[in-house]
MIVO-933098 format. One record per residue: residue in three letters; x, y, z of N, C-alpha, C, O, CB in turn; residue number from 0. Coordinates in steps of 0.02 Angstrom, whole numbers, plus 50000, padded with zeros to 5 digits. Glycine has a CB too. Example, Ala and Ser with C-alpha at 12.3 -4.5 7.8 and 13.67 -1.06 7.14 Angstrom:
2
(pt ALA, (50660, 49716, 50390), (50615, 49775, 50390), (50660, 49835, 50390), (50712, 49834, 50423), (50565, 49776, 50452), 0)
(pt SER, (50642, 49888, 50354), (50684, 49947, 50357), (50645, 50002, 50394), (50670, 50057, 50402), (50704, 49970, 50286), 1)
***
This chain:
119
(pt UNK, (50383, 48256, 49699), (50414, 48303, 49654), (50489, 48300, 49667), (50513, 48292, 49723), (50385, 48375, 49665), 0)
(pt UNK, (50521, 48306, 49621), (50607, 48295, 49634), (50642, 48356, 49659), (50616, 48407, 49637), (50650, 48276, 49562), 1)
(pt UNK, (50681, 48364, 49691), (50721, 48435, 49724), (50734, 48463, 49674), (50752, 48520, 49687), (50789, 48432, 49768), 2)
(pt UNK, (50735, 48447, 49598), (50762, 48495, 49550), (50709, 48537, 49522), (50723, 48589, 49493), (50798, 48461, 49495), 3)
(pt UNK, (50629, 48511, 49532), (50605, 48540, 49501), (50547, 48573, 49568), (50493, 48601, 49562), (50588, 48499, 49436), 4)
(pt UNK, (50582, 48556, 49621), (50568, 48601, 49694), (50595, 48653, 49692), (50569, 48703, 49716), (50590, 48575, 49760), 5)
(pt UNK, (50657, 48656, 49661), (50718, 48729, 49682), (50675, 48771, 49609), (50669, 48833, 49612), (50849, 48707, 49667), 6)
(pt UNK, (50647, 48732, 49548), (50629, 48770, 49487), (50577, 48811, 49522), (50567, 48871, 49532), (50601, 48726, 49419), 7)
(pt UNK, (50550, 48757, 49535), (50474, 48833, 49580), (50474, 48860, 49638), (50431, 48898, 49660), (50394, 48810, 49599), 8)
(pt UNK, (50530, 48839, 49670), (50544, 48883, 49734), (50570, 48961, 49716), (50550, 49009, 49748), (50606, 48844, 49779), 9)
(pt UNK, (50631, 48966, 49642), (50646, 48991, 49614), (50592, 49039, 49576), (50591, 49100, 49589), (50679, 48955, 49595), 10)
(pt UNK, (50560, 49018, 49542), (50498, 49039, 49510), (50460, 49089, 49558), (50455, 49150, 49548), (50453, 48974, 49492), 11)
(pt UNK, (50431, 49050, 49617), (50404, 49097, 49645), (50444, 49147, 49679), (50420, 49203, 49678), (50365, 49073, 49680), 12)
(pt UNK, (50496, 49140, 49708), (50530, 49212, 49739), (50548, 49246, 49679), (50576, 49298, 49697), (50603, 49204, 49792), 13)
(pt UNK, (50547, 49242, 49613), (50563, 49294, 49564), (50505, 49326, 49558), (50509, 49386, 49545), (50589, 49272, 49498), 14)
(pt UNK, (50425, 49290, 49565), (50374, 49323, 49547), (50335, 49387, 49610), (50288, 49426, 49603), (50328, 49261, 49525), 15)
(pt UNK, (50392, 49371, 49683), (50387, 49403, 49730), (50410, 49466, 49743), (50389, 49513, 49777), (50402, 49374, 49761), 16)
(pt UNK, (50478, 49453, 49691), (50529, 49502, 49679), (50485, 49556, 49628), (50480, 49617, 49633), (50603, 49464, 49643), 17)
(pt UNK, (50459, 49518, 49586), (50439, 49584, 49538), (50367, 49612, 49561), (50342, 49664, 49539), (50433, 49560, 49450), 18)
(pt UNK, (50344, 49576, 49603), (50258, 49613, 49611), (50321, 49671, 49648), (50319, 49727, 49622), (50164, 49560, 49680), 19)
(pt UNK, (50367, 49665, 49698), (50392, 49701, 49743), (50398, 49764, 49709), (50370, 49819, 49702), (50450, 49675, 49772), 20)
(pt UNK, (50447, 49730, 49692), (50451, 49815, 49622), (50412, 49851, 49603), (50419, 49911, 49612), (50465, 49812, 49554), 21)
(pt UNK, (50342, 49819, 49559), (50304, 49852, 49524), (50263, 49899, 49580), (50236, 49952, 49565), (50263, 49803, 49479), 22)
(pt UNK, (50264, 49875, 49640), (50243, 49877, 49692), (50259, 49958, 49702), (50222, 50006, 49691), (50271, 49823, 49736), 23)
(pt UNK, (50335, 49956, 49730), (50388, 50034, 49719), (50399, 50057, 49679), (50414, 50116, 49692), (50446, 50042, 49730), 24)
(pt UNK, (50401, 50046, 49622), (50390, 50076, 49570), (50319, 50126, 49564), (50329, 50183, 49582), (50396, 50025, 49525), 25)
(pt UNK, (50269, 50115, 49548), (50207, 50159, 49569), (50196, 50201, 49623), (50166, 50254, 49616), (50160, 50125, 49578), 26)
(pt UNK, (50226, 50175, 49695), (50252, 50230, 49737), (50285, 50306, 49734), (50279, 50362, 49759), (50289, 50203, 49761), 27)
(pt UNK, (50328, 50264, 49680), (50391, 50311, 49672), (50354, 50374, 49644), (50366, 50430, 49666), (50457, 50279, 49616), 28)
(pt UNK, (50302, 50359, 49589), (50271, 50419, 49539), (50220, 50418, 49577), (50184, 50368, 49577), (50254, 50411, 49454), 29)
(pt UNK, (50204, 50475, 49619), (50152, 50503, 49649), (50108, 50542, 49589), (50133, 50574, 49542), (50180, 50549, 49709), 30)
(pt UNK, (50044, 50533, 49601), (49986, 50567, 49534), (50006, 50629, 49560), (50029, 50640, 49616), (49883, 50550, 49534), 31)
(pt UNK, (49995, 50680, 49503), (50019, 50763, 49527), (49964, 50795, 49541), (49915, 50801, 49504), (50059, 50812, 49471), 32)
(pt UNK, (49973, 50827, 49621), (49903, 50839, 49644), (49884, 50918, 49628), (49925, 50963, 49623), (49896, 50821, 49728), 33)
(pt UNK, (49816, 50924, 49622), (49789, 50967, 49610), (49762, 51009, 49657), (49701, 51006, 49663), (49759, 50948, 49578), 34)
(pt UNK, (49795, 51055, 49696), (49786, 51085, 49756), (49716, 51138, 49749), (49676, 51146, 49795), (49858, 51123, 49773), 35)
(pt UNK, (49712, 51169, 49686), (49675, 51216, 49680), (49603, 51155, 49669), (49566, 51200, 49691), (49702, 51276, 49617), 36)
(pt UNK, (49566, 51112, 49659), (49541, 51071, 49692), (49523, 51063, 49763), (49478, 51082, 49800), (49567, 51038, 49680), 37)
(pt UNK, (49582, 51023, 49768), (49592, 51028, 49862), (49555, 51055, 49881), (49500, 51035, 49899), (49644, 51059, 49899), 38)
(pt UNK, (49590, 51137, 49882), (49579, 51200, 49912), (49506, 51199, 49911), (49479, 51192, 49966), (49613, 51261, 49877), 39)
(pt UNK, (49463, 51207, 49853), (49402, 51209, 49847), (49360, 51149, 49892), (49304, 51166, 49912), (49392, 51207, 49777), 40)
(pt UNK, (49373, 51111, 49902), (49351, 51059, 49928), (49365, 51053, 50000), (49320, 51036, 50039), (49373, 51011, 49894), 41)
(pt UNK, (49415, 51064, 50016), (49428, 51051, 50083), (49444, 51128, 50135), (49436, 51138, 50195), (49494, 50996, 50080), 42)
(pt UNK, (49468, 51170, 50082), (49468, 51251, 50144), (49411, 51293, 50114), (49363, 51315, 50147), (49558, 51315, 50143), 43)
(pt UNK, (49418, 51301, 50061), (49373, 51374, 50044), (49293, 51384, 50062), (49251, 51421, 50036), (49374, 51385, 49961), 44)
(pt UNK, (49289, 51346, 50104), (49199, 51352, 50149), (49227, 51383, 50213), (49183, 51412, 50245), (49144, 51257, 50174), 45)
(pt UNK, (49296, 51384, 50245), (49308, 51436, 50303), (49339, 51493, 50258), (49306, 51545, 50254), (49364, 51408, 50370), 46)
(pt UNK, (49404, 51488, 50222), (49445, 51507, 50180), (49438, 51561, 50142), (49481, 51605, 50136), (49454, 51466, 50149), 47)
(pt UNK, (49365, 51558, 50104), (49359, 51565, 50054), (49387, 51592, 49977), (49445, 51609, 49966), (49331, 51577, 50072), 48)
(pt UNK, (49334, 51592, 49930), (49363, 51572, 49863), (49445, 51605, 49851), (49491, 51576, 49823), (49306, 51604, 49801), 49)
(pt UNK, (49447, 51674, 49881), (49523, 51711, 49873), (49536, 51700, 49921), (49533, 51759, 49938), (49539, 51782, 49858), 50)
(pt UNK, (49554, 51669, 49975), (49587, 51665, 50038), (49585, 51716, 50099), (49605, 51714, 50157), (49647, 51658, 50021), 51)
(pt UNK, (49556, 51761, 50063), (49527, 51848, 50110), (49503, 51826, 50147), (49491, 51876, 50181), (49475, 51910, 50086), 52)
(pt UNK, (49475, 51772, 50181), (49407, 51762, 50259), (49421, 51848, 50296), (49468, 51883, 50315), (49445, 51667, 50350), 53)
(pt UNK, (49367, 51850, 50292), (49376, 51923, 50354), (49357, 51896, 50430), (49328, 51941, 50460), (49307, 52000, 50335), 54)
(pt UNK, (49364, 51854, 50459), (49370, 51830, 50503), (49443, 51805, 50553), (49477, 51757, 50533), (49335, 51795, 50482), 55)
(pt UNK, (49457, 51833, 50602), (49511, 51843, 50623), (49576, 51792, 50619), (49576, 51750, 50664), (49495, 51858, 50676), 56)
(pt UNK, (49624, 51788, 50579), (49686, 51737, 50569), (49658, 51686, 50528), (49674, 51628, 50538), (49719, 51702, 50638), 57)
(pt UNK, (49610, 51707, 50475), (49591, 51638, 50435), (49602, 51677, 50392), (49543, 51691, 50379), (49521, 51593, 50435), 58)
(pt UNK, (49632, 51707, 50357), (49644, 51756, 50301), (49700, 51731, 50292), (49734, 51714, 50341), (49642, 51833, 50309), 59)
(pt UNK, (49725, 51721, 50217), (49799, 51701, 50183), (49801, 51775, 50147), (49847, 51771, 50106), (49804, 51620, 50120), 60)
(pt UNK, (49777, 51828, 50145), (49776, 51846, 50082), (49816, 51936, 50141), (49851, 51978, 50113), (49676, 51835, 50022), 61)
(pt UNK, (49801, 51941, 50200), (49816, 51996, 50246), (49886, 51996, 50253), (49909, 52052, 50247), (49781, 51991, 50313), 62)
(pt UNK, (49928, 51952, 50265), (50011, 51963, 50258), (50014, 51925, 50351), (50068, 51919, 50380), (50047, 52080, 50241), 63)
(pt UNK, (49956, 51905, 50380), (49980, 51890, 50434), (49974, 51819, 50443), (49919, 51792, 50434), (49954, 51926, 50481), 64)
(pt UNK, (50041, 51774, 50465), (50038, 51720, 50470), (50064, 51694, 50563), (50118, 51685, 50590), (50079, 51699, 50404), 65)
(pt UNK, (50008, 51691, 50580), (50017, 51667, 50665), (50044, 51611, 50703), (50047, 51603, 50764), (49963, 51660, 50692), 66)
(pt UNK, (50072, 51555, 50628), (50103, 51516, 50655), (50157, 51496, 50610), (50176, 51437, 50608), (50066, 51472, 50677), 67)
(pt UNK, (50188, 51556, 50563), (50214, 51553, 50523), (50183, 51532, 50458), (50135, 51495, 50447), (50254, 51529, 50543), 68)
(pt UNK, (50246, 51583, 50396), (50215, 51565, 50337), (50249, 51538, 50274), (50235, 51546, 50214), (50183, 51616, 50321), 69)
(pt UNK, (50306, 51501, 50308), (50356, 51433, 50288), (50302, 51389, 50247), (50243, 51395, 50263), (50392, 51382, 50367), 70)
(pt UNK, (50318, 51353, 50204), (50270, 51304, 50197), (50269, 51241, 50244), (50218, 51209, 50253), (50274, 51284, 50133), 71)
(pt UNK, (50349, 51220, 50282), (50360, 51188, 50335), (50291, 51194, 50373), (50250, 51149, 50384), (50422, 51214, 50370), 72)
(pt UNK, (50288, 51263, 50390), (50237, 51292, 50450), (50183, 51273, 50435), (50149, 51233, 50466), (50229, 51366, 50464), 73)
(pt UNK, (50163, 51310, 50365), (50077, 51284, 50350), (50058, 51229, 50342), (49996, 51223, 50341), (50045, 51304, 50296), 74)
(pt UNK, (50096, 51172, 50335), (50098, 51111, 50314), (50103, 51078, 50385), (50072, 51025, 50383), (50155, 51098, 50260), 75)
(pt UNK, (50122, 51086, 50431), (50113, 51071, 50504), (50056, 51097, 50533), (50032, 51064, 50578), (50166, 51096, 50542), 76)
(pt UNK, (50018, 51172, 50508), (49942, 51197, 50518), (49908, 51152, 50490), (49868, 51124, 50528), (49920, 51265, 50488), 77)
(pt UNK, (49909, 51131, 50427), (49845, 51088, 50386), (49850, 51027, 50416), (49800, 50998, 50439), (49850, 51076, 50300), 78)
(pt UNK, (49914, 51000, 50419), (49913, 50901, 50447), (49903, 50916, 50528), (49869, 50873, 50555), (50016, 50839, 50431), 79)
(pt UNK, (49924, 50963, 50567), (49907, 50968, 50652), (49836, 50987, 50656), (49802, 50953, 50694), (49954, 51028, 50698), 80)
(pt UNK, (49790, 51061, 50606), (49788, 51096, 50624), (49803, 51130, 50695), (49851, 51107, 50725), (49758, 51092, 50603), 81)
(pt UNK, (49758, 51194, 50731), (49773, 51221, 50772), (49706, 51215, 50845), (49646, 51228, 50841), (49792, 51285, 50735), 82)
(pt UNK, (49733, 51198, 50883), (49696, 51167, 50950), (49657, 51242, 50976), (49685, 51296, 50972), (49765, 51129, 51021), 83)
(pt UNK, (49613, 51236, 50992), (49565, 51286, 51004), (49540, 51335, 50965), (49520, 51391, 50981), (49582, 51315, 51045), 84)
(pt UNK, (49541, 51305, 50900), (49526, 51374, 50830), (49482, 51291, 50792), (49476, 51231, 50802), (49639, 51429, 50760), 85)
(pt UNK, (49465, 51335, 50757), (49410, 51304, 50694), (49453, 51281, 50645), (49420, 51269, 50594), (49353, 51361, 50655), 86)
(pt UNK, (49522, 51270, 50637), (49567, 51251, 50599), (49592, 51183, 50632), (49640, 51180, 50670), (49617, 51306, 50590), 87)
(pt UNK, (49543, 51117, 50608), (49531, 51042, 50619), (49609, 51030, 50583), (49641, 51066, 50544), (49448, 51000, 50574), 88)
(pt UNK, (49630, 50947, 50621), (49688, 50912, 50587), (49670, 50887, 50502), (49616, 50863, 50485), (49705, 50840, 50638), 89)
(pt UNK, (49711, 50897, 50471), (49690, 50853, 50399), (49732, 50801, 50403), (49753, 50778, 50350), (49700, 50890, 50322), 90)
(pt UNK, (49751, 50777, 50455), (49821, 50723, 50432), (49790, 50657, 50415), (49834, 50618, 50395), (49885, 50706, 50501), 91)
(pt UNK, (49723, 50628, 50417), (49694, 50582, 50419), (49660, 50587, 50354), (49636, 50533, 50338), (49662, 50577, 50475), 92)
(pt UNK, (49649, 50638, 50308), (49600, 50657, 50264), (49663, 50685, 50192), (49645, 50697, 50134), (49539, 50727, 50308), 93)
(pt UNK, (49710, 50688, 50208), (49766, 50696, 50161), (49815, 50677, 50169), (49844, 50673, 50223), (49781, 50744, 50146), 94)
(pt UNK, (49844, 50656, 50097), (49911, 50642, 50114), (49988, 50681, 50128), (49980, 50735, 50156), (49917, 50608, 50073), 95)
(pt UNK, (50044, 50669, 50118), (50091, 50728, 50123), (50102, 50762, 50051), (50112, 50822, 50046), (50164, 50702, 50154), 96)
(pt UNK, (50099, 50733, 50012), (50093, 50766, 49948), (50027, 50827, 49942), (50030, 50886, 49924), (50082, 50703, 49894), 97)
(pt UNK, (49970, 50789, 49962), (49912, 50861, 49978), (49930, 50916, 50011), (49928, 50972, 49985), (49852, 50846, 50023), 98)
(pt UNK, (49948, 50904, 50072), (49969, 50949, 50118), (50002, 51006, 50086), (49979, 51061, 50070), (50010, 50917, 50165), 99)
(pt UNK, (50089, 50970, 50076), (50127, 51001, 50056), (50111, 51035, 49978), (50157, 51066, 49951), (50177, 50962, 50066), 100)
(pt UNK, (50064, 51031, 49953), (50032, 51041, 49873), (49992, 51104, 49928), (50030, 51152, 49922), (49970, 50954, 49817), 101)
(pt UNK, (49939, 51124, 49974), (49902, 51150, 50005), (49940, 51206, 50010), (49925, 51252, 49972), (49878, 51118, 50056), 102)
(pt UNK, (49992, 51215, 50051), (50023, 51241, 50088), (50055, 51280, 50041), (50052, 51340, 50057), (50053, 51203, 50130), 103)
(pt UNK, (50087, 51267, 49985), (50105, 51309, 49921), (50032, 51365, 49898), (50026, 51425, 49908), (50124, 51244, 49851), 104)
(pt UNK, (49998, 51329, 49875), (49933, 51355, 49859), (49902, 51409, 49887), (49886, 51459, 49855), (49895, 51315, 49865), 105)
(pt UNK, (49887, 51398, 49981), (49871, 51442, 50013), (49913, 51508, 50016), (49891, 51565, 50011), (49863, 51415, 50063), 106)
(pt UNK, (49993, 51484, 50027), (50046, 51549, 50018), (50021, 51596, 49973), (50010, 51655, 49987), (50120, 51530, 49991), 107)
(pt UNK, (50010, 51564, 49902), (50009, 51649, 49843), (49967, 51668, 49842), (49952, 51693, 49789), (50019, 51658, 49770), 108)
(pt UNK, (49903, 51672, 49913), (49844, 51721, 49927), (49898, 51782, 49945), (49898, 51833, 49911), (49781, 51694, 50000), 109)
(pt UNK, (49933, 51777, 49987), (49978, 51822, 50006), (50021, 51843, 49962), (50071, 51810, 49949), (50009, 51803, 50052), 110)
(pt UNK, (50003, 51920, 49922), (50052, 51971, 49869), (50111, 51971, 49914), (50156, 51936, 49891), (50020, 52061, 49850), 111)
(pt UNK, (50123, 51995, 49964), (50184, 51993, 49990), (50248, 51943, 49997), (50308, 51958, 49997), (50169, 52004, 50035), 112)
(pt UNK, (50218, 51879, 50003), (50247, 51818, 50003), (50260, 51804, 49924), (50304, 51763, 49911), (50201, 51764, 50041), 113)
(pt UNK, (50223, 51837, 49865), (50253, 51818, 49832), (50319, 51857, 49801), (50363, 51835, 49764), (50212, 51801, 49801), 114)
(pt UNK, (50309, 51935, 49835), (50355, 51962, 49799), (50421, 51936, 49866), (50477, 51943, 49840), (50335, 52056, 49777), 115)
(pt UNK, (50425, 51918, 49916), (50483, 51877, 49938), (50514, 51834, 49887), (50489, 51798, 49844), (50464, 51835, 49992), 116)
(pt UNK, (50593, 51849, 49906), (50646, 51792, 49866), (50605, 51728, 49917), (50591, 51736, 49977), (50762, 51807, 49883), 117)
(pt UNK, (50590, 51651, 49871), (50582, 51596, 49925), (50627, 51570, 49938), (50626, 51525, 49980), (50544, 51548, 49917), 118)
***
């Protein structure tokens, strides 16, 4: 094959490398918009439950008390850590940061108080 038509497909292929790359980051870039109230159903509301009330001690969103804060920073470090010696398991393996951080919104407006806070 001659060097000219070596550099054509040498050429060729690093352009076709270049664009899977892209299309690649590009789809990254647009995360699907997640559906927390889903989630929620699926992954908390069997401790949680359906209104976030659990009457069971610090599993309640809906009482105004948040024990490890009620930042979404915070809850979002509860759901991906959870909490070591409580029934509140890690999700960091089972969601992504978009879930989380989608969760962590969600769980907040059990709490009337949190919503009438400026955020």
């Amino acid at each position: 094959m001659p060097d000219s038509a070596r550099s054509v497909r040498a050429f060729a292929l690093a352009l076709l490398a270049l664009l899977a790359a892209a299309a690649s980051l590009s789809a990254q870039a647009k995360p699907a918009k997640v559906d927390a109230a889903v989630l929620y159903k699926v992954r908390c509301q069997m401790c949680h439950l359906a209104g976030g009330d659990s009457k069971v001690k610090n599993m309640s969103f809906a009482d105004g008390l948040w024990v490890h804060g009620s930042g979404v920073e915070q809850v979002s470090a509860v759901i991906r850590d959870g909490v070591k010696g409580t029934a509140m398991l890690p999700f960091r393996t089972k969601l992504n940061d978009a879930e989380v951080e989608a969760l962590a919104h969600f769980v907040r407006a059990f709490d009337k108080k949190l919503q009438a806070a400026p955020q």
